[in-house]
Residue, then its C-alpha position, 0 to 999 in steps of 0.5 A: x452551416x445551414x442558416x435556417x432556423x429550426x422550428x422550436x418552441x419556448x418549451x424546447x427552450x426551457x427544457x434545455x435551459x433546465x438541463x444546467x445544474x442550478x437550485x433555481x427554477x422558472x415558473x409558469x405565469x398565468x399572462x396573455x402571454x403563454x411564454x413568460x415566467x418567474x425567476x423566484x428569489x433569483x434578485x432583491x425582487x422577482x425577475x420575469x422572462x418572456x420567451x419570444x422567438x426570433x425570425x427574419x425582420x423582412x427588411x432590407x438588411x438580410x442580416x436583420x432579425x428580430x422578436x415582437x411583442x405587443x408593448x401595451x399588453x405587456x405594460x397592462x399586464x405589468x401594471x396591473x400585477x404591480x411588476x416593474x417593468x425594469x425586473x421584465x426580460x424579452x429573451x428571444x430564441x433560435x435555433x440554427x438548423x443542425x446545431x446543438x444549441x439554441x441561443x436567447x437574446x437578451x432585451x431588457x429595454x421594452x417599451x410600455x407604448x406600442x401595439x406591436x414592437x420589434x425589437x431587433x438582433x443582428x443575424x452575426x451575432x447569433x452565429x458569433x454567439x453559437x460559435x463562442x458561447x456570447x456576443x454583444x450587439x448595440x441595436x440602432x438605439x446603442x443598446x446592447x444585446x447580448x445573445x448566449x448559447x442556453x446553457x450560459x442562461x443563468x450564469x448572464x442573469x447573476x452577471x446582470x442582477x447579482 
């Protein structure tokens, strides 16, 4: 298995995530951000995903990938749209060069504070996730990040907010 990753977009994200049979749907945010969306009626309040794609983190560990936002727009933003951060969902995407599937890491403890932040995904755990379907990972903070293949996207969401 190659481990390059294949160069996708969120909207090629989307569309396979679209291809799982369900009554819900993503819809399009108007936000400094091209890649967030909506999940109406989803939880007691809205959810929102902002997709991010994961490449390498150009540090020591080889192994060490990760998805970046900017903390301060996406905190500026929430508040002035009077969205909790606690319903926002950095989902980061790959896909690995010659396979059918691309995986989304889930990290849904975001920060409100920094100009750019990464947030990190160890590379095992995106093959494990391609392999089997799910992983679980703890970055350096002990939080975890669970990584699935797209066509688990909504049946990981009701386990985390159902």
């Amino acid at each position: 298995m190659s481990l390059t990753a294949q160069n996708i977009s969120h909207e090629e994200v989307l569309e396979e995530i679209h291809n799982t049979r369900t009554n819900y749907k993503l819809i399009k945010i108007d936000s400094p951000f091209r890649s967030m969306y909506s999940l109406k009626n989803f939880y007691k309040e809205d959810l929102f995903i902002l997709f991010r794609k994961i490449s390498f983190a150009h540090r020591r560990d080889p192994n060490e990938f990760r998805a970046q936002i900017s903390d301060i727009k996406l905190a500026d933003f929430l508040k002035s749209h009077d969205i909790e951060i606690s319903n926002v969902i950095l989902a980061g995407f790959f896909k690995i060069f010659g396979n059918d599937k691309i995986t989304l890491s889930f990290f849904d403890r975001l920060g409100s504070q920094a100009r750019n932040r990464s947030y990190y995904i160890n590379f095992d755990a995106i093959l494990e996730a391609n392999t089997n379907g799910r992983s679980s990972w703890y970055n350096a903070e002990g939080y975890e990040v669970v990584t699935i293949k797209t066509n688990f996207f909504y049946e990981e969401l009701r386990k985390r907010y159902c």
